[in-house]
PLY file of the C-alpha trace (Angstrom):
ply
format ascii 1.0
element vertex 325
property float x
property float y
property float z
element edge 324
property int vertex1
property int vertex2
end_header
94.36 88.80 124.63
95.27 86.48 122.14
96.97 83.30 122.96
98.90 81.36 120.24
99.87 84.52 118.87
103.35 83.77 117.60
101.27 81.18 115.27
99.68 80.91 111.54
96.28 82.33 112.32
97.67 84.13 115.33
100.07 86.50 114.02
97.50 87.53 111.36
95.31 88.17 114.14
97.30 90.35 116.41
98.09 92.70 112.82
94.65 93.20 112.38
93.02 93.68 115.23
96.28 96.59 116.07
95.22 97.83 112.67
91.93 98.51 113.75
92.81 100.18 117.18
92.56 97.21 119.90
95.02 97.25 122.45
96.38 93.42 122.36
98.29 91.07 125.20
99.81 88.42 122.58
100.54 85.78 124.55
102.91 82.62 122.97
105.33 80.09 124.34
107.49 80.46 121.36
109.27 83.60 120.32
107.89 86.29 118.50
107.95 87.15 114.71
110.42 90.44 114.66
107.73 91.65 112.11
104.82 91.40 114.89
106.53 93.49 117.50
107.28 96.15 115.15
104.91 99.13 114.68
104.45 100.26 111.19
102.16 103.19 110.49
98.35 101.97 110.23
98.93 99.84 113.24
97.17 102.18 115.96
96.79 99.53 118.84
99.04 98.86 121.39
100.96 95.34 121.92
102.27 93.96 125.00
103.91 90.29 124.68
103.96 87.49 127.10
106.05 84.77 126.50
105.19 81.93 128.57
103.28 78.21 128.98
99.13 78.50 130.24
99.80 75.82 132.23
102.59 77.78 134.51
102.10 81.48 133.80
100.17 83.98 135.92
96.88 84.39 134.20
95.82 86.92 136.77
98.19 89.06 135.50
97.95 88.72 131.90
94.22 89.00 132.31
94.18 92.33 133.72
91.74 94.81 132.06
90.94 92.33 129.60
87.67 91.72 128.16
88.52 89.75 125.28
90.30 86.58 124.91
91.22 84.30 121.56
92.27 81.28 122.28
94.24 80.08 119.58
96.91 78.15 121.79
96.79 74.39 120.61
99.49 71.70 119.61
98.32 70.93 115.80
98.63 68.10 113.83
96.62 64.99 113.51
99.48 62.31 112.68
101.66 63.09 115.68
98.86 63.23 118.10
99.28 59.27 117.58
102.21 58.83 119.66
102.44 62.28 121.87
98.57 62.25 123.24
100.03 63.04 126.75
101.56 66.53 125.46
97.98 67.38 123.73
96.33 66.78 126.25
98.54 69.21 128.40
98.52 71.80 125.43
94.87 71.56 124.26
92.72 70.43 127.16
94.24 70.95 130.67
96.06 74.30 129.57
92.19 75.20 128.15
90.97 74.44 131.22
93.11 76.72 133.53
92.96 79.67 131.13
89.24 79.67 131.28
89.52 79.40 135.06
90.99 82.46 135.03
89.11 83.96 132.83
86.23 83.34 135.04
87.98 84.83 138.23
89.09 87.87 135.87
85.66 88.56 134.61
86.20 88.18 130.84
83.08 88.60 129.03
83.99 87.08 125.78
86.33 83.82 124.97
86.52 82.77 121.20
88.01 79.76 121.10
89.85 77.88 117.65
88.22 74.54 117.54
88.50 72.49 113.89
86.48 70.58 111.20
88.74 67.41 113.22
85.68 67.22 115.44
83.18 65.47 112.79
85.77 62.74 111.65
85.08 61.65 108.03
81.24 62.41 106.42
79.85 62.51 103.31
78.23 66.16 102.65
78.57 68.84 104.16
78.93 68.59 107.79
76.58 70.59 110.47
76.69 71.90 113.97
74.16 69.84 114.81
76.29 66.24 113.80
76.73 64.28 116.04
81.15 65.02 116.28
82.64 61.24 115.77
86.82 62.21 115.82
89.21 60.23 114.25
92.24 61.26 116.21
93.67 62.05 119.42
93.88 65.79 118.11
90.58 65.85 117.02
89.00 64.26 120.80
91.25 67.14 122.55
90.10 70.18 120.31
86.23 69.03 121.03
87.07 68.61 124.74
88.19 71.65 124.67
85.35 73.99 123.03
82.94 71.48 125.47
85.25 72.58 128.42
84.36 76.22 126.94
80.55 75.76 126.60
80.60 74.51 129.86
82.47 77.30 132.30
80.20 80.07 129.69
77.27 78.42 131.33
78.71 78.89 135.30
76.33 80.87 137.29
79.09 82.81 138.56
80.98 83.26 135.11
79.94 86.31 133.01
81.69 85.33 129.83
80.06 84.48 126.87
81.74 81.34 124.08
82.29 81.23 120.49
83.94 78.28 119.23
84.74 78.48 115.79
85.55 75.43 113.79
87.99 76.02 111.05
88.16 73.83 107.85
91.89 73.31 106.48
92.99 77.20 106.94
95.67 78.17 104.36
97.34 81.19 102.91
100.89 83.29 103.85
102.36 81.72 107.60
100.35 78.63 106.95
102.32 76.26 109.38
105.66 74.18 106.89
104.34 70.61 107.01
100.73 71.39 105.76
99.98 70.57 102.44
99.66 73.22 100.52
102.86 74.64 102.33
104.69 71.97 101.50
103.37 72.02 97.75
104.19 75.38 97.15
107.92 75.81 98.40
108.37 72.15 96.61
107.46 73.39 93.66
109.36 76.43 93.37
112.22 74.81 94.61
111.86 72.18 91.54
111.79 69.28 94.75
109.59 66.48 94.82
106.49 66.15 96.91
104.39 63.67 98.49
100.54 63.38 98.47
99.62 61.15 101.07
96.47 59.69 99.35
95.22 59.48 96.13
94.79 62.84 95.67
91.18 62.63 95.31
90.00 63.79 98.63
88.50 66.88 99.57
88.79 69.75 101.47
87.42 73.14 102.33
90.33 75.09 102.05
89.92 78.42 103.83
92.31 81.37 104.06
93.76 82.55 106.24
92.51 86.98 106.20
88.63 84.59 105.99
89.33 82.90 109.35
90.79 86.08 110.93
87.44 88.06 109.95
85.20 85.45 111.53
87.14 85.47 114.67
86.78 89.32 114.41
82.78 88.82 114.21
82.43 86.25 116.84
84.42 88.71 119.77
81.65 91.08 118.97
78.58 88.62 119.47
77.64 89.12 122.95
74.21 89.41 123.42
73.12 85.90 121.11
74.18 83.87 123.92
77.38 81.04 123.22
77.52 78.94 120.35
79.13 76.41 118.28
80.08 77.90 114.40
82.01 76.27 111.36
84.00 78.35 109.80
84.51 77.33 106.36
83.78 78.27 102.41
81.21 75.50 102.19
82.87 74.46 98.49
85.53 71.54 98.61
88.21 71.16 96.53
90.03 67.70 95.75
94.08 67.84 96.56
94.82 66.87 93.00
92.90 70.42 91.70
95.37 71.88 94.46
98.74 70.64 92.73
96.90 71.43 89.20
95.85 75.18 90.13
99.47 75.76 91.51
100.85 74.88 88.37
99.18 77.27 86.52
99.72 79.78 89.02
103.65 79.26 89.23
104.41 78.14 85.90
106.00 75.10 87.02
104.62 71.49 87.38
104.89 69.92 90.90
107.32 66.67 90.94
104.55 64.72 92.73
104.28 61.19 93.95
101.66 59.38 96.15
102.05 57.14 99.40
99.77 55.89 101.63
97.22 57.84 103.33
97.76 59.00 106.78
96.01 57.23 110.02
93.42 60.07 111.73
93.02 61.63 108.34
89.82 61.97 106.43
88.44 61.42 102.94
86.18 64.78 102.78
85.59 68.26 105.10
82.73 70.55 103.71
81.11 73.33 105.95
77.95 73.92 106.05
78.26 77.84 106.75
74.62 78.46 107.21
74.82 78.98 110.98
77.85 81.27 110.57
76.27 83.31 107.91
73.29 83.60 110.23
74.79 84.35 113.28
77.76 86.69 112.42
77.18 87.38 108.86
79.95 85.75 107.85
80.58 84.08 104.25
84.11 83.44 103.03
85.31 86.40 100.42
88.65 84.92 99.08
88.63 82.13 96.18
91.51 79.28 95.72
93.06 80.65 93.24
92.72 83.71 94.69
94.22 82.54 98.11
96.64 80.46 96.31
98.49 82.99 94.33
98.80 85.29 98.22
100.55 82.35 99.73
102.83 81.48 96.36
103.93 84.99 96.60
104.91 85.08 99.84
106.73 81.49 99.39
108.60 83.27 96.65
109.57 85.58 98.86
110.45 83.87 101.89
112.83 81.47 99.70
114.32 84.75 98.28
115.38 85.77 101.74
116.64 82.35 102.80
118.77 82.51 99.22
120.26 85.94 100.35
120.96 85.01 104.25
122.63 81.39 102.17
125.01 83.69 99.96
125.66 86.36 103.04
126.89 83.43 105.58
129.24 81.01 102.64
129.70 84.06 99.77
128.32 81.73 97.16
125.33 81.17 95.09
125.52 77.62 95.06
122.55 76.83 97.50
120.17 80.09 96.19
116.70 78.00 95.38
115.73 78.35 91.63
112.19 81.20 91.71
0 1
1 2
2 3
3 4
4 5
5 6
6 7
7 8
8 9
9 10
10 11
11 12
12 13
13 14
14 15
15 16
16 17
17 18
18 19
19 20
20 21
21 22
22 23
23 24
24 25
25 26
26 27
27 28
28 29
29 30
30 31
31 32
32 33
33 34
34 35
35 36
36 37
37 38
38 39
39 40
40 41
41 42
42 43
43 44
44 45
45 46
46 47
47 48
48 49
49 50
50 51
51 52
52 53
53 54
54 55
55 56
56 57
57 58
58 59
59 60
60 61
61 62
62 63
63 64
64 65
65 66
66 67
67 68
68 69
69 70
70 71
71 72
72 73
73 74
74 75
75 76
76 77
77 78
78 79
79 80
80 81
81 82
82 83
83 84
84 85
85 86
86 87
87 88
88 89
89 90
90 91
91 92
92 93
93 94
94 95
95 96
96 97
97 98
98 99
99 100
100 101
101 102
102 103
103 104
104 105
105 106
106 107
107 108
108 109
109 110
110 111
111 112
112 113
113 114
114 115
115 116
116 117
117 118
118 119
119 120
120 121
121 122
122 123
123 124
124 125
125 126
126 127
127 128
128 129
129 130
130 131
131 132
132 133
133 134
134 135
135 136
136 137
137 138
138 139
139 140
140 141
141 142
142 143
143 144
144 145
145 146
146 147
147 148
148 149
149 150
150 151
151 152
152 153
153 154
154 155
155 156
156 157
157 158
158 159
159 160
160 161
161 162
162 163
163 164
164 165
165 166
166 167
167 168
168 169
169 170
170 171
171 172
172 173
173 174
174 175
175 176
176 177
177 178
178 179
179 180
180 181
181 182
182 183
183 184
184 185
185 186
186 187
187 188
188 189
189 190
190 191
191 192
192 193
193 194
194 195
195 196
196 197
197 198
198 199
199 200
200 201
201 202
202 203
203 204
204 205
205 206
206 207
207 208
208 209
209 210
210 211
211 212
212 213
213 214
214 215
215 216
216 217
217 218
218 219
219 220
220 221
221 222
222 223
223 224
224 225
225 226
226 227
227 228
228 229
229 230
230 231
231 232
232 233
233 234
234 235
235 236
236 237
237 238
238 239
239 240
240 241
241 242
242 243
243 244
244 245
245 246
246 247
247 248
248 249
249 250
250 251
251 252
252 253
253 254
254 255
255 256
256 257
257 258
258 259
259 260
260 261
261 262
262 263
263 264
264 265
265 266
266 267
267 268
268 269
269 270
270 271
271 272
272 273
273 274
274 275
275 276
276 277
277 278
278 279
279 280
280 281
281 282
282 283
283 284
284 285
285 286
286 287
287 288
288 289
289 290
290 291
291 292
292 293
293 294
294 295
295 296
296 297
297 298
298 299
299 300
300 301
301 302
302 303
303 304
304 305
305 306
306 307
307 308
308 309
309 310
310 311
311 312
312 313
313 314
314 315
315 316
316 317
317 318
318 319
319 320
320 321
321 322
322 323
323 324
């Protein structure tokens, strides 16, 4: 089962563990992607669909016969955790809390669960498993509750799962959610619209894509005999925003219309992974470059914006609001 599945990192998910013959329950409380119900040759696994809330749906039910679960499910964003802590809390810690109830009672063996780099708060370096986590924001405090609420049912007497949670560092790359950065970079730039860094530009990420993540998660639901565990799932290499906006300029052709406001409350200066553990325990190191990633998510953009252009002319028979490629 995956929940979140209607999401970034979800959807990718569901395609490739169908592509490589898993039966999946995708589980979301927003609708589907017509694309992920569809079943185009290659995609030999089976997908049932559950649209629903964990705090009010059956889990008994959606459990059955399952012996995998990704949790994914999560209310993202650091900024608006600010002012709507009661809703993440609901979403990322009490709705994390019931599903691993019931994946206790159902006799799940293995829960992977999405945690993020939000855990560590800001550090110099590159940041380690064994840091002590020191969050900076509400969202960070409820996506360490909730991989602690995960290490703890994994080590109930009467539980026979086992827990990965991974911690991903600034995930990018086709799907990447609209108000992210590099999202909102991209279709600005091929739209010829301005953009706002919030910052100076000069701090640093690990950006990680997207068909990276979804391997790792992969490898972790296969770890069952190393006990549970704690993993960062990053490239280890950061990357300032300002080499961001320059590398998508070469790669579209255009430059960005760019202006800079004040950074954000919650967010932090650097994220690095230290991917030892990771490569140690799942033999997992990060395949895809930046510019690599980059150019799969501009290409998509380009796309996307093409369809929005034709659906524009089909409804008002014009051109007039078709986005400049």
């Amino acid at each position: 089962m995956v929940t979140g599945a209607a999401g970034f990192i979800g959807s990718h998910l569901v395609t490739e563990l169908r592509s490589s013959g898993r039966n999946v329950v995708a589980l979301d409380r927003k609708p589907f992607p017509d694309d992920l119900e569809r079943r185009p040759p290659g995609l030999s696994g089976s997908l049932r669909t559950i649209r629903g809330d964990l705090n009010s749906l059956r889990l008994a039910d959606c459990l059955e016969n399952t012996s995998t679960v990704f949790h994914l499910a999560a209310l993202p964003g650091v900024r608006p955790s600010w002012t709507q802590f009661p809703e993440y809390l609901q979403c990322n810690v009490l709705a994390t809390q019931r599903l691993l109830e019931a994946c206790v009672q159902a006799g799940v063996e293995r829960v992977v669960v999405a945690s993020s780099s939000s855990v560590y708060g800001g550090a110099d370096g590159a940041m380690s498993e064994d840091d002590l986590p020191r969050p900076l924001s509400p969202y960070g405090v409820t996506k360490l509750a909730a991989e602690r609420l995960a290490l703890a049912f994994a080590a109930r007497d009467d539980a026979k799962l086992s827990v990965g949670a991974l911690r991903f560092f600034t995930v990018y790359g086709p799907g990447q959610r609209p108000d992210m950065f590099i999202s909102r970079l991209i279709r600005s730039t091929l739209r010829n619209e301005p953009v706002e860094i919030y910052g100076d530009g000069t701090q640093l990420r690990d950006f990680t894509h997207v068909s990276d993540v979804v391997r790792a998660l992969v490898l972790a639901a296969a770890v069952r005999d190393r006990g549970s565990a704690v993993l960062n799932i990053g490239t280890g290499n950061a990357v300032s925003v300002n080499e961001v906006v320059s590398m998508t300029t070469e790669l579209t052709g255009s430059r960005p219309c760019t202006s800079y406001g004040a950074a954000r409350i919650g967010d932090v200066r650097s994220t690095t992974a230290d991917v030892r553990r990771a490569a140690g325990v799942l033999g997992f190191t990060a395949r895809t470059g930046l510019r690599e990633g980059l150019a799969t998510q501009i290409e998509s953009t380009r796309r996307s914006l093409a369809r929005e252009a034709q659906d524009a002319v089909a409804v008002d028979g014009s051109t007039a609001s078709a986005p400049r490629l």
